[in-house]
C-alpha positions in Angstrom: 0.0 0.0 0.0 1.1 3.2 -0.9 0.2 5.2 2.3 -0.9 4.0 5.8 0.8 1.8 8.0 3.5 -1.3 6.9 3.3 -4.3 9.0 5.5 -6.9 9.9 4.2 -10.2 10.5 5.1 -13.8 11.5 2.6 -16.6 10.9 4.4 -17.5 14.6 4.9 -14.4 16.2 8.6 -15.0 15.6 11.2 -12.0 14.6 14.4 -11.2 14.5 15.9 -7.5 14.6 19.6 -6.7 13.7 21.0 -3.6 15.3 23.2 -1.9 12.9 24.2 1.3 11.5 23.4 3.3 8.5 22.4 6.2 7.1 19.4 8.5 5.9 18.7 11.7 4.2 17.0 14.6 5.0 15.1 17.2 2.7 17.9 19.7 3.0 20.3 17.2 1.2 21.9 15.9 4.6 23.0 12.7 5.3 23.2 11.5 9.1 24.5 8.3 10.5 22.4 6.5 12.6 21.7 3.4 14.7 18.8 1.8 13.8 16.8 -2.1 13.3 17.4 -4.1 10.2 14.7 -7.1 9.8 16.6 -10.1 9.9 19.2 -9.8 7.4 17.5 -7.0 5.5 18.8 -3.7 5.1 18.9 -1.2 7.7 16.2 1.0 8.1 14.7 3.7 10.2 12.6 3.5 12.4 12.7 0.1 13.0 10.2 -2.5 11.1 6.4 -2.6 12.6 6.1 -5.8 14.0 2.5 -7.1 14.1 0.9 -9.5 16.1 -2.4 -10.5 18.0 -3.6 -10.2 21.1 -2.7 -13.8 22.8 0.6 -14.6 20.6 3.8 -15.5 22.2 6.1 -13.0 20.6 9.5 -13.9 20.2 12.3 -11.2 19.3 16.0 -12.4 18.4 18.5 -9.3 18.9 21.1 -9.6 16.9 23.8 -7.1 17.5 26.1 -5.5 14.7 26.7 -2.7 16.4 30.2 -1.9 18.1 28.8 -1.4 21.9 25.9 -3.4 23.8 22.7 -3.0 23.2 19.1 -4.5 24.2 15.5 -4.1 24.1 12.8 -2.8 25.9 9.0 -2.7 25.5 7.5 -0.3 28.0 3.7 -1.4 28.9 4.2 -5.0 27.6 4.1 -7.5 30.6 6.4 -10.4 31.8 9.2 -10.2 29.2 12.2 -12.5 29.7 15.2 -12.3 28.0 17.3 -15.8 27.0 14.1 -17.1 29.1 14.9 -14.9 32.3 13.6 -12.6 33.6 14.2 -9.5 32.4 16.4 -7.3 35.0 18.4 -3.6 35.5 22.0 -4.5 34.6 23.8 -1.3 36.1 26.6 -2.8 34.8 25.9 -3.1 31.8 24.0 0.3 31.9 20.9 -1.3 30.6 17.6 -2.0 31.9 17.6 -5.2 30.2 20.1 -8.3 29.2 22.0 -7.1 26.4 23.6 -8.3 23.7 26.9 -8.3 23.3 28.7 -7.0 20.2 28.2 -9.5 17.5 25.5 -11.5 19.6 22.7 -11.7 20.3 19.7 -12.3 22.9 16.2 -13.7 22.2 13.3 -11.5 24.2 9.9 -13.4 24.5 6.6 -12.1 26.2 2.4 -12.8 25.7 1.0 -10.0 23.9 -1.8 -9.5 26.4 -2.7 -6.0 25.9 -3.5 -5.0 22.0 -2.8 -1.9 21.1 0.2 0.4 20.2 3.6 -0.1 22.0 6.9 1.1 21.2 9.9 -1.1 21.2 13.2 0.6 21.8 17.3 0.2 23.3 17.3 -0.4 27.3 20.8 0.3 26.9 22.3 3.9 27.7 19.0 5.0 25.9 19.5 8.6 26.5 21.8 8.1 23.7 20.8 5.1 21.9 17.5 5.8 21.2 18.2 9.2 20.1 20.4 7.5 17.7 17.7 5.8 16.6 17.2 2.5 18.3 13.4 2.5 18.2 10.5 0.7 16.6 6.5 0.0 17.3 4.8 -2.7 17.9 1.0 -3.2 16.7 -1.1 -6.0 18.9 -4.4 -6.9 17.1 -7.5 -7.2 19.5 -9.0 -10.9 19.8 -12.4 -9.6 19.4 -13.7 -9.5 15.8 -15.4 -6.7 14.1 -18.6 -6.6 11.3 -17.2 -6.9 7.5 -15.5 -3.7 6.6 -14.8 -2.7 10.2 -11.9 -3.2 12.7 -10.9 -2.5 16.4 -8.1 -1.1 18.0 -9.4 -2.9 21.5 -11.4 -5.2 22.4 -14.1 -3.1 22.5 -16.7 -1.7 19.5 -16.5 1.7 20.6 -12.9 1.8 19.3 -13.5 0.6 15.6 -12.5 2.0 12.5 -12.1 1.5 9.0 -9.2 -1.3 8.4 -8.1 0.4 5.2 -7.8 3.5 6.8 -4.7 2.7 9.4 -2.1 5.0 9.8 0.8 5.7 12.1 2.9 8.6 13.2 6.3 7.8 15.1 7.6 10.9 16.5 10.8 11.5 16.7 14.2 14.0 16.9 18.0 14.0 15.1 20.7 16.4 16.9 23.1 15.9 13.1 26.2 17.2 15.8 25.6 14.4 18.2 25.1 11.8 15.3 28.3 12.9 13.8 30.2 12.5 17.0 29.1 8.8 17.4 30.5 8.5 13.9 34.1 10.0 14.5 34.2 8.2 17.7 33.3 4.8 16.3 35.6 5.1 13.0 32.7 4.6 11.2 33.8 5.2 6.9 36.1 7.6 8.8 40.0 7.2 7.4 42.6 9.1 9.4 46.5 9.4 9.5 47.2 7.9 12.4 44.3 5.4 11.9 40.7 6.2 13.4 41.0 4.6 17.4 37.7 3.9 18.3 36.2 5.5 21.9 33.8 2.4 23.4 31.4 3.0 24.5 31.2 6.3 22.6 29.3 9.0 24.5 28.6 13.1 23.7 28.2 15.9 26.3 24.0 16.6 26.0 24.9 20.0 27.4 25.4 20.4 24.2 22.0 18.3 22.4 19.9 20.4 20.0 18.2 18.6 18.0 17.8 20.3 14.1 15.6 17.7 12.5 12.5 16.3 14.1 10.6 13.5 11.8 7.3 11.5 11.5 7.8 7.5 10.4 11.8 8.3 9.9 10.9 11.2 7.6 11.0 15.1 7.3 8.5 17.2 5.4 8.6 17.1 2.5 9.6 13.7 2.3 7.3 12.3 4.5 4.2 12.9 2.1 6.1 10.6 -0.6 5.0 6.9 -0.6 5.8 3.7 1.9 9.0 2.4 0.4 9.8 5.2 -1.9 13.1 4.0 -3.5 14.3 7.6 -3.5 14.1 6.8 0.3 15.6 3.5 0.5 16.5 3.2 4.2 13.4 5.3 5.3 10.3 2.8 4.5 7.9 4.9 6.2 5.3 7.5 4.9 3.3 10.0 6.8 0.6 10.9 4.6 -3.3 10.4 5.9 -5.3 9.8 3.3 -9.2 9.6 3.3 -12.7 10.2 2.2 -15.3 12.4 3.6 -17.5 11.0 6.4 -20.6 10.8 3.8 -18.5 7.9 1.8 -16.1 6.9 4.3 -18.4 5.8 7.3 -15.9 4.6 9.2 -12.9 6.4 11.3 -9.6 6.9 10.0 -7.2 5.5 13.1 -3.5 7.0 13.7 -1.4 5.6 16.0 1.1 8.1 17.7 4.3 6.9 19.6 6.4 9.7 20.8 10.3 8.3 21.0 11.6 11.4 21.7 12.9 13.2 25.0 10.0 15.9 25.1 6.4 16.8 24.7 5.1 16.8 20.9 2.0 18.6 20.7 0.5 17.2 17.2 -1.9 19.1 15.9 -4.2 17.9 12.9 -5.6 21.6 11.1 -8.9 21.8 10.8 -10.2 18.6 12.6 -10.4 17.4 16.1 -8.5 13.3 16.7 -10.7 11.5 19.5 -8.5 9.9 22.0 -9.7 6.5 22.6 -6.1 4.8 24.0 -3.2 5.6 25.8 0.0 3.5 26.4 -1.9 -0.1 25.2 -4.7 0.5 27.6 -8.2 1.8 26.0 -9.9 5.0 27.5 -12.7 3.3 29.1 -14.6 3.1 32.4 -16.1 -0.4 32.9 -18.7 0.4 35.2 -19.1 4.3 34.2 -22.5 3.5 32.3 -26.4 3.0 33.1 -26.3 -0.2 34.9 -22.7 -0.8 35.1 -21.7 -1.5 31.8 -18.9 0.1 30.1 -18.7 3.5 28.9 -16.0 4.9 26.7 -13.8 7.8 28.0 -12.5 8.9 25.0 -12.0 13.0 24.4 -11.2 14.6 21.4 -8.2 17.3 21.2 -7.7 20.1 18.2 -4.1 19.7 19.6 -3.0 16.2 20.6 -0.1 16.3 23.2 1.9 13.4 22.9 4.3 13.1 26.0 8.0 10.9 26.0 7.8 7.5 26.0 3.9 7.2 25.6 1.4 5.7 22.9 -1.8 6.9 21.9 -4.8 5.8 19.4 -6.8 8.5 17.5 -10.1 8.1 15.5 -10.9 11.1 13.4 -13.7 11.8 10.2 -13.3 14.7 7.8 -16.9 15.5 7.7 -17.9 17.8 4.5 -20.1 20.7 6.5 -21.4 22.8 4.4 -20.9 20.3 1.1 -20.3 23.3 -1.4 -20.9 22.4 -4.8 -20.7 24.8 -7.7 -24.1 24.4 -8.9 -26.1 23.3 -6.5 -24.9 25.4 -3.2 -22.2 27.8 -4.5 -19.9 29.6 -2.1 -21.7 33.1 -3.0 -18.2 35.1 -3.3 -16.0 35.3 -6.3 -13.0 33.4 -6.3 -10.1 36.2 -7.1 -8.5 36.2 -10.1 -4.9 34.8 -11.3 -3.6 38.7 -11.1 -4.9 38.8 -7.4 -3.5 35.1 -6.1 -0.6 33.2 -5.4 -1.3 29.6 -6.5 0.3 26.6 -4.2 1.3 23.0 -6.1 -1.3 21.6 -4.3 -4.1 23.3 -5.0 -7.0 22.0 -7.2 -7.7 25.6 -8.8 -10.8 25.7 -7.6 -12.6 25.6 -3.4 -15.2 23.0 -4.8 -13.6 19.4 -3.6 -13.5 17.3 -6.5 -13.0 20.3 -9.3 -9.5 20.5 -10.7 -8.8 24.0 -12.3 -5.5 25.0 -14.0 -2.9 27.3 -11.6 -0.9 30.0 -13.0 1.3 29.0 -16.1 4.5 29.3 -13.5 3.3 26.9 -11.2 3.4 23.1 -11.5 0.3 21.3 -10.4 0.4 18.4 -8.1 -3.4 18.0 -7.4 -4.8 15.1 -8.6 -8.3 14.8 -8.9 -9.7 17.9 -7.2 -8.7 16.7 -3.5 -8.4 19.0 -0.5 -5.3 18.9 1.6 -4.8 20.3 5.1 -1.5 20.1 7.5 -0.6 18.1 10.6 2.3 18.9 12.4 3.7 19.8 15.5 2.1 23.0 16.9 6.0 23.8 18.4 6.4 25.7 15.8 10.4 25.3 16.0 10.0 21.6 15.3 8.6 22.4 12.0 11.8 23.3 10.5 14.9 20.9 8.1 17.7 22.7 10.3 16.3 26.0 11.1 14.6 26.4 7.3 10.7 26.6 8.4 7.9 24.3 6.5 9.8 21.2 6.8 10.5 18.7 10.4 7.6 17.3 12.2 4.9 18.6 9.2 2.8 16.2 6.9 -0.7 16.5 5.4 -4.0 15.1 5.6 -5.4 14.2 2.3 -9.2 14.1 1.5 -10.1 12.7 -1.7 -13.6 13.9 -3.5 -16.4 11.1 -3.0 -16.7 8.9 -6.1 -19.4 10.0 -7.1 -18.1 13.5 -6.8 -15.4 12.3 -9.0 -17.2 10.8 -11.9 -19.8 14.2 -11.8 -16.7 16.1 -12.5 -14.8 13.6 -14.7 -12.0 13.0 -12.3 -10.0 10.1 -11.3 -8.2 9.4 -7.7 -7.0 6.3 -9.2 -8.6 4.2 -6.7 -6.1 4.6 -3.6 -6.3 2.3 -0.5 -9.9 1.4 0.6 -11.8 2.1 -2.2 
């Protein structure tokens, strides 16, 4: 699929990630090393894969280690994990809060998944500076309970379902380029010196000095985030960011987006023009089981216009697009004129025309990316500092919500969305 989320999966809940690093490009032309999760023998890639499974499995993880300092895993609100079938424990030594594996090793973590919903996995070894290198990944756990033909749930519970072809996912994240260079130079990493490169293990960097200059959605700054899942011009970035979907009127069912904030601070995400309902936090749906008449279970669920995502945590958001006032040229015009070309500035995006599903031409200078007469709007972070490729504003922690025109809409005005996911 060319947008929404890219799962993982194992017929027996089996994986196995390989620490190792690499590198990834940013919008400003940038490359920056990383540390980051390979699947299996795959390539490396950032974040790491989205490992899928269902509520009940017995996940196992294999760590392998290619990196040149310890490292392990952690999965914060999963339950009972062992590691090499121990259980799991701090290791001051080690600086970890789990077993790790050694250079070149590895260790096998195994747990139930008894919880679905949206968990991050990550390093439990000096994370301050692994997982700002990039040591992080999500995990998806499928509910057991089943949902009606064309529906799905994020819990075990009907209040929280959605529409399956509409799942997407936003993993929040931060790159200091200074910091990431200085892991680099200290592990002689491509680095060729006279006298030769001595590596400094375990490498470390004075966070006095940590400011970030790139902070990402799925891996990816904006622009690139709004190009699609495994764009080959992103090869080690599988990830897209774009939210794609229908108006409410065609599209019954909520859209679902899954935030994980692997950063070290507060992202407050804020979807323009729209409202995301909060229906889970951390694996655990918003819901009070004897908050209803008779003492049956009510749903807690509130809906934010900015959604404040804090370190560490998960949380699951339903939203429509819902088409108020339905504007159509002919039968319910706006009722001003739309200004002229000498009185506009035309954007690549823009249809030509405020009527969703009517594609106009822009100015001769500008090239037209609209496709069929669809509306877009942005979602970002509402710090408006994180919205920036190293200081240059519209880039970062930015992508866009996309609403295709009904398709009905579309054949009225002889337009084509080519299909897209869910139609």
């Amino acid at each position: 699929m060319s947008e929404g989320i890219v799962c993982t999966t194992s017929n027996t809940a089996s994986f196995v990630l390989t620490a190792a690093p690499g590198y990834i490009n940013t919008p400003d032309g940038n490359s920056v090393f990383m540390w980051s999760y390979a699947n299996g023998n795959s390539s490396f890639q950032y974040p790491g894969p989205v490992l899928c499974v269902n509520e009940g499995d017995n996940v196992n993880i294999q760590l392998k280690n290619n990196l040149p300092v310890p490292s392990s895993l952690v999965f914060p609100g999963l339950t009972r994990v062992k590691a090499d079938g121990q259980p799991v424990q701090l290791d001051l030594a080690s600086r970890s809060l789990s077993k790790p594996a050694q250079p070149k090793g590895s260790v096998t973590y195994t747990f139930q998944a008894t919880n679905p919903g949206t968990f991050l996995y990550q390093s439990g070894t000096d994370p301050e500076l692994q997982v700002l290198m990039g040591l992080v990944g999500a995990i998806v756990v499928r509910p057991k309970l089943a949902a009606p033909s064309g529906q799905a749930y994020v819990y075990d519970d009907p209040s929280t379902a959605y529409d399956p072809h509409r799942e997407f996912m936003h993993l929040l994240t931060e790159i200091d380029p200074h910091m990431h260079h200085a892991i680099e130079l200290a592990t002689c990493v491509n680095v060729t010196s006279d006298p030769p490169c001595q590596p400094a293990l375990p490498p470390t960097y004075d966070m006095t000095k940590y400011q970030p200059r790139y902070w990402m959605i799925n891996g990816r700054s904006f622009p690139d985030d709004i190009t699609p899942n495994n764009s080959t011009a992103l090869p080690q970035q599988p990830y897209g960011a774009l939210v794609h979907v229908l108006p409410k009127t065609a599209q019954p069912m909520p859209a679902l987006v899954r935030f994980l904030n692997a950063g070290p601070v507060n992202y407050p995400f804020h979807p323009h023009s729209n409202h995301d309902s909060a229906i889970g936090v951390d694996g655990r749906v918003l819901s009070n089981p004897t908050g209803g008449q008779g003492g049956t279970p009510v749903s807690t669920s509130f809906d934010r216009f900015g959604f404040v995502v804090a370190p560490g945590q998960t949380s699951d958001a339903l939203f429509n697009w819902v088409d108020a006032q339905q504007w159509d040229p002919e039968t319910n015009p706006i009722g001003v004129t739309q200004p002229g070309p000498q009185n506009r500035t035309d954007g690549p995006y823009w249809s030509g025309s405020p009527y969703l599903g009517v594609k106009l031409p822009l100015l001769p200078t500008v090239t037209q990316w609209n496709q069929c007469g669809e509306y877009y709007h942005f979602a970002h972070s509402h710090a408006l500092f994180q919205v920036t490729n190293y200081g240059a504003s519209g880039g970062g922690m930015l992508t866009l919500i996309r609403v295709d025109p009904p398709p009905d809409v579309q054949k009225k005005y002889g337009q084509d969305c080519n299909g897209g996911p869910g139609y």
